[in-house]
N, CA, C and O atoms as a Tinker XYZ file with bonds, in Angstrom:
   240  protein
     1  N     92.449000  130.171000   60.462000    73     2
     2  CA    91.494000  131.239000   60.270000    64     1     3
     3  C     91.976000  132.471000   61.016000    63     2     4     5
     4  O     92.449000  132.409000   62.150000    81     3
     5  N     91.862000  133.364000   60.464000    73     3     6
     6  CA    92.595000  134.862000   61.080000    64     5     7
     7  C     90.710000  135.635000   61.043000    63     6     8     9
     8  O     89.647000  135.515000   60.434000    81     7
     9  N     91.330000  136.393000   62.130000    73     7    10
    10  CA    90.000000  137.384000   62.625000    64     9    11
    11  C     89.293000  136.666000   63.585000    63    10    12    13
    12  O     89.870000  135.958000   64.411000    81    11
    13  N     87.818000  136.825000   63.523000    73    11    14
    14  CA    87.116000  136.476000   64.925000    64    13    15
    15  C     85.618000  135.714000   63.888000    63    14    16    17
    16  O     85.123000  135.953000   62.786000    81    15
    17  N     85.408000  134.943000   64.767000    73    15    18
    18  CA    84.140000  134.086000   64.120000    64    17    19
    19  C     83.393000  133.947000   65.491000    63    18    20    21
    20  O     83.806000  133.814000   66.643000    81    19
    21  N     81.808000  134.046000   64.797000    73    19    22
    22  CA    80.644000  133.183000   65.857000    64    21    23
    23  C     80.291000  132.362000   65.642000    63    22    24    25
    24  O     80.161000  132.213000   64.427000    81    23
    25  N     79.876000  131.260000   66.444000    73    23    26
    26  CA    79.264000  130.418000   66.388000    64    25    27
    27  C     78.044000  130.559000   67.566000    63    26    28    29
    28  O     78.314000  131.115000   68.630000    81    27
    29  N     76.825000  130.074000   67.331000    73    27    30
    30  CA    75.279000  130.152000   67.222000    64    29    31
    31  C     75.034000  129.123000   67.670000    63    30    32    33
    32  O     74.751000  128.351000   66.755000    81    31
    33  N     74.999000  128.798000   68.341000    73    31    34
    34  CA    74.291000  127.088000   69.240000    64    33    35
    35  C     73.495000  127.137000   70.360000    63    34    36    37
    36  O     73.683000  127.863000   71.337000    81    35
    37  N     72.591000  126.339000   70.197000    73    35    38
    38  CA    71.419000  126.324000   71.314000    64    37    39
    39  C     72.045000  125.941000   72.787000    63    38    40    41
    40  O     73.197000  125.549000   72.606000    81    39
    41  N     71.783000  125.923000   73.826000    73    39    42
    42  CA    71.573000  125.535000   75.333000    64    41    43
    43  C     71.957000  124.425000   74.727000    63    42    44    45
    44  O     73.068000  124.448000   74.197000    81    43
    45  N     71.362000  123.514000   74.672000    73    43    46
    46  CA    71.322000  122.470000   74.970000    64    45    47
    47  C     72.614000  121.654000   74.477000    63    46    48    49
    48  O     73.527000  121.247000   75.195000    81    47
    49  N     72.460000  121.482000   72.844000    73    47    50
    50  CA    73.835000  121.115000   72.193000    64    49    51
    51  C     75.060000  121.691000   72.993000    63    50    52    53
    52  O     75.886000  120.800000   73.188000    81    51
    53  N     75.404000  122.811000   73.475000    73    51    54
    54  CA    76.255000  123.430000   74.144000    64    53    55
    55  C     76.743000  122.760000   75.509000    63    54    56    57
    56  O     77.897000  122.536000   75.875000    81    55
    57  N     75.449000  122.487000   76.201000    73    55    58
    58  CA    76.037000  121.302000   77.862000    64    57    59
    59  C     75.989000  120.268000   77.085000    63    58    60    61
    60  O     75.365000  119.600000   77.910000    81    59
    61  N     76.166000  119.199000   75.774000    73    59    62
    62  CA    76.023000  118.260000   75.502000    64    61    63
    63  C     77.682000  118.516000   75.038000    63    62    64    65
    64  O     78.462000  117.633000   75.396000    81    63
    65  N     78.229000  119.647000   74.283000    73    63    66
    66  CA    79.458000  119.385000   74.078000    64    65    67
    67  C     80.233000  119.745000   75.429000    63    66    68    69
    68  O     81.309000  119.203000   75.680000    81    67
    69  N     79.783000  120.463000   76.091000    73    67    70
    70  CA    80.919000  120.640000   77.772000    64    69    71
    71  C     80.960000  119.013000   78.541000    63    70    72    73
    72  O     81.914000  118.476000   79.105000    81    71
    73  N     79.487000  118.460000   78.312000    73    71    74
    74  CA    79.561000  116.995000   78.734000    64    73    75
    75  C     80.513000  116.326000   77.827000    63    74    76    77
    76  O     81.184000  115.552000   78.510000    81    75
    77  N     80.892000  116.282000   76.497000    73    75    78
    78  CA    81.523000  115.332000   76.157000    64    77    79
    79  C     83.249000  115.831000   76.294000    63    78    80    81
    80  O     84.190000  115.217000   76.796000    81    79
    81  N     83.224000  116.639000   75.898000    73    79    82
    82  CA    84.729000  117.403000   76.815000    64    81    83
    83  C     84.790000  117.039000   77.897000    63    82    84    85
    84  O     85.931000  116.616000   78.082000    81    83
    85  N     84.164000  116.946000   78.814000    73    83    86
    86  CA    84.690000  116.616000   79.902000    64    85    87
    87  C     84.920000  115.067000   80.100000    63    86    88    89
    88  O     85.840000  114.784000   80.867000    81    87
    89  N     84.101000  113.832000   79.422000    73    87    90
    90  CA    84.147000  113.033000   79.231000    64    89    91
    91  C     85.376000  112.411000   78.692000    63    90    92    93
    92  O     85.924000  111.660000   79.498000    81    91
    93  N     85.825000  112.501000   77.796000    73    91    94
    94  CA    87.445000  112.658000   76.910000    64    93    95
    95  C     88.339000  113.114000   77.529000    63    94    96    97
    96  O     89.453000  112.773000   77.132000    81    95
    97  N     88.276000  114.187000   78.903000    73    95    98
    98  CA    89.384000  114.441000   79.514000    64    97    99
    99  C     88.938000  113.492000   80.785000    63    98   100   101
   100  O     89.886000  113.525000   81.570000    81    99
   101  N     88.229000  112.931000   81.141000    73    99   102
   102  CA    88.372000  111.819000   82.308000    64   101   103
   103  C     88.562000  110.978000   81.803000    63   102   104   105
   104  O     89.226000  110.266000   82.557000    81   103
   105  N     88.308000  110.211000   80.344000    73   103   106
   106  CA    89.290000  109.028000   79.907000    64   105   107
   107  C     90.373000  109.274000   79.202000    63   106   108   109
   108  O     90.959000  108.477000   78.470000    81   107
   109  N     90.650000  110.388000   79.420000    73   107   110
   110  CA    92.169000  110.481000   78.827000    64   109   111
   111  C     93.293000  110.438000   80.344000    63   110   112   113
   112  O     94.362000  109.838000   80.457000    81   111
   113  N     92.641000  111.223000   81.271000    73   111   114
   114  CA    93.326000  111.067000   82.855000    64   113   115
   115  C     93.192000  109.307000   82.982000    63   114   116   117
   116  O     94.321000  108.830000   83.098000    81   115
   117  N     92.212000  108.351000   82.988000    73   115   118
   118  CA    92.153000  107.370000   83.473000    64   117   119
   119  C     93.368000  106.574000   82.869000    63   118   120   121
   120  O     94.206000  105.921000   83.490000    81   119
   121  N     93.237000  106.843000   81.099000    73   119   122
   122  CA    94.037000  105.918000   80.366000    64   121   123
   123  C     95.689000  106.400000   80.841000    63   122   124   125
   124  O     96.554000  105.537000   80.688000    81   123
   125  N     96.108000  107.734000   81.398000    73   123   126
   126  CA    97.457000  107.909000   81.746000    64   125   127
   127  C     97.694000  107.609000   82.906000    63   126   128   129
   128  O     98.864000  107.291000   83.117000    81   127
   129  N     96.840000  107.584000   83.968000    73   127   130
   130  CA    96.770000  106.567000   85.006000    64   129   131
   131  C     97.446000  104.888000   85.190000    63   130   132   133
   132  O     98.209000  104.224000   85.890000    81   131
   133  N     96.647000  104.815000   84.149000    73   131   134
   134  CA    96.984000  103.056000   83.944000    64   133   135
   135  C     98.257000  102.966000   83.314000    63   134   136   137
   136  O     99.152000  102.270000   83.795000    81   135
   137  N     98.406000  103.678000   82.183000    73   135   138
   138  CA    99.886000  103.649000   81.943000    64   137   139
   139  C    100.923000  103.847000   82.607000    63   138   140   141
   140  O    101.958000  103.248000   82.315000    81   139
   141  N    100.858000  104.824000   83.752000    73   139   142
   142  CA   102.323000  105.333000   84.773000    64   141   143
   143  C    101.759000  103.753000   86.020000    63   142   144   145
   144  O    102.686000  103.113000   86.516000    81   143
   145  N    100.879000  103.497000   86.230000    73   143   146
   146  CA   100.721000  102.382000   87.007000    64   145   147
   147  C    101.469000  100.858000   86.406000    63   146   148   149
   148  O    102.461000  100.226000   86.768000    81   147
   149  N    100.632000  100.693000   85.520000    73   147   150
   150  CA   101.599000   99.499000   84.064000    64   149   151
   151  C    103.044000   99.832000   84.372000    63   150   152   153
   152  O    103.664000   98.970000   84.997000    81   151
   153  N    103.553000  100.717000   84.102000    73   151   154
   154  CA   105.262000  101.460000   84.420000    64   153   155
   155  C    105.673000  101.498000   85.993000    63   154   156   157
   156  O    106.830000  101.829000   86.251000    81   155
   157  N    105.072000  101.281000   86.716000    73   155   158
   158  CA   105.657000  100.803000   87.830000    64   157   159
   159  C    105.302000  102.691000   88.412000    63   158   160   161
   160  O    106.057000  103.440000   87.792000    81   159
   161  N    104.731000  103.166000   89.017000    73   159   162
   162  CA   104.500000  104.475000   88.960000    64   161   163
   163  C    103.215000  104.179000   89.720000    63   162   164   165
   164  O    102.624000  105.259000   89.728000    81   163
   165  N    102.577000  103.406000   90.271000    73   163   166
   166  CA   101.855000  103.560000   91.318000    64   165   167
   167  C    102.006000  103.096000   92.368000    63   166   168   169
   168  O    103.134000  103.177000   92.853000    81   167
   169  N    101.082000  102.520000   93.026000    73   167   170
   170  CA   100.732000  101.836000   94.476000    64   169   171
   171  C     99.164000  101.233000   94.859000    63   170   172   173
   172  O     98.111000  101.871000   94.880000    81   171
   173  N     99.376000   99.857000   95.138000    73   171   174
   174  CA    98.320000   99.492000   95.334000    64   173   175
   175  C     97.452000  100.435000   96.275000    63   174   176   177
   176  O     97.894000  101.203000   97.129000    81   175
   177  N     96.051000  100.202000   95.919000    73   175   178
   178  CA    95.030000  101.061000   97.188000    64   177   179
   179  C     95.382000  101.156000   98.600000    63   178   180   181
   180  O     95.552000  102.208000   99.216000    81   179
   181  N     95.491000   99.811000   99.129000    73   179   182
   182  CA    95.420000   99.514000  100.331000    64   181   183
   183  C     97.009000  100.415000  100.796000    63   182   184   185
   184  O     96.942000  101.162000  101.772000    81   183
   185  N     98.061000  100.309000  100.215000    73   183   186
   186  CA    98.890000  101.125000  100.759000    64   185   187
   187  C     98.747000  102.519000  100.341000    63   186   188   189
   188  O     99.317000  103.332000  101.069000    81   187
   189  N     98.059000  103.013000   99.247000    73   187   190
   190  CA    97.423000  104.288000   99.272000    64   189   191
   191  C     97.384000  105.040000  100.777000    63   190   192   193
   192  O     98.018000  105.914000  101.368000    81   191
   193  N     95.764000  103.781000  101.126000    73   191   194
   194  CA    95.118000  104.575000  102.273000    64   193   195
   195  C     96.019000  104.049000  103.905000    63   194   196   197
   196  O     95.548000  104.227000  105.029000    81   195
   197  N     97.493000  103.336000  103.568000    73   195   198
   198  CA    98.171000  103.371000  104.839000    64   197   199
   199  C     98.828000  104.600000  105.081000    63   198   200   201
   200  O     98.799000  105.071000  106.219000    81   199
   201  N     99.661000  105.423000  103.784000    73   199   202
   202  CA    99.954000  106.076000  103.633000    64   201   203
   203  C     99.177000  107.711000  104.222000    63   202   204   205
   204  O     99.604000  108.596000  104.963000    81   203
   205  N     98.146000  107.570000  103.624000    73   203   206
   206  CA    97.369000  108.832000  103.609000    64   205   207
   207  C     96.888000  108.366000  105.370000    63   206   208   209
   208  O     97.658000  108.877000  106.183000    81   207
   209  N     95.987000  107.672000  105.882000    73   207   210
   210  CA    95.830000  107.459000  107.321000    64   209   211
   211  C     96.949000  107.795000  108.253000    63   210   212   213
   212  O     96.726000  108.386000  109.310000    81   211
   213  N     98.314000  107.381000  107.833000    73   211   214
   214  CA    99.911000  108.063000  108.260000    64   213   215
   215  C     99.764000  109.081000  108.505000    63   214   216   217
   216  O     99.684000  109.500000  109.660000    81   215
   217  N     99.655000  110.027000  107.096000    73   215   218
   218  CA    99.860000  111.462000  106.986000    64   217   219
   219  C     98.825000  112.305000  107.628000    63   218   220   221
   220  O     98.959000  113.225000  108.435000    81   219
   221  N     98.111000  111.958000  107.269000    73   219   222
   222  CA    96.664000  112.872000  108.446000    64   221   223
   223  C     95.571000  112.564000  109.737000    63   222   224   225
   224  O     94.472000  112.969000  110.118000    81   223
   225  N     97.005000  111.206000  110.300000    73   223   226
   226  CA    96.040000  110.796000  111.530000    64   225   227
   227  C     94.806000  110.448000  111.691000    63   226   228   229
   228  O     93.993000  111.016000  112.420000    81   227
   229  N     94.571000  109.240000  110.827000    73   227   230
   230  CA    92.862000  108.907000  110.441000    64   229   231
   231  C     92.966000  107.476000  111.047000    63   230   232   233
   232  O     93.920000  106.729000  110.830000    81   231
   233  N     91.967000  107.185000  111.776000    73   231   234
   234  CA    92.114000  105.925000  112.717000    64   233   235
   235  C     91.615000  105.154000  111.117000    63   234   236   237
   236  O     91.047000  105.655000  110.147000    81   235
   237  N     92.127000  103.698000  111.377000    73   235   238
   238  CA    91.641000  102.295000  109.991000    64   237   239
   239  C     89.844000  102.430000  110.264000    63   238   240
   240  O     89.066000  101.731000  109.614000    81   239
């Protein structure tokens, strides 16, 4: 489509589509998560938070 168009939508429908956008991009982050993890690309939790307690001096 060339030029400029409006679209007319109430409040409401409007935070119902920002809610589902945002929804689809937190299971789209989760599902690439699990995949680079599956691929050897993560780290269990617990050495997560050895790591991070390391780096910013946080007593266990």
């Amino acid at each position: 489509m060339r030029g400029r168009a409006v679209v007319v939508q109430d409040a409401e429908s409007y935070q119902n589509l920002l809610d589902r956008v945002a929804l689809l991009e937190s299971m789209a982050g989760i599902r690439k998560s699990v995949a680079e993890f599956e691929q050897g690309q993560g780290m269990l939790l617990d050495e997560a938070f050895t790591q991070l307690r390391g780096k910013h001096d946080l007593p266990d």
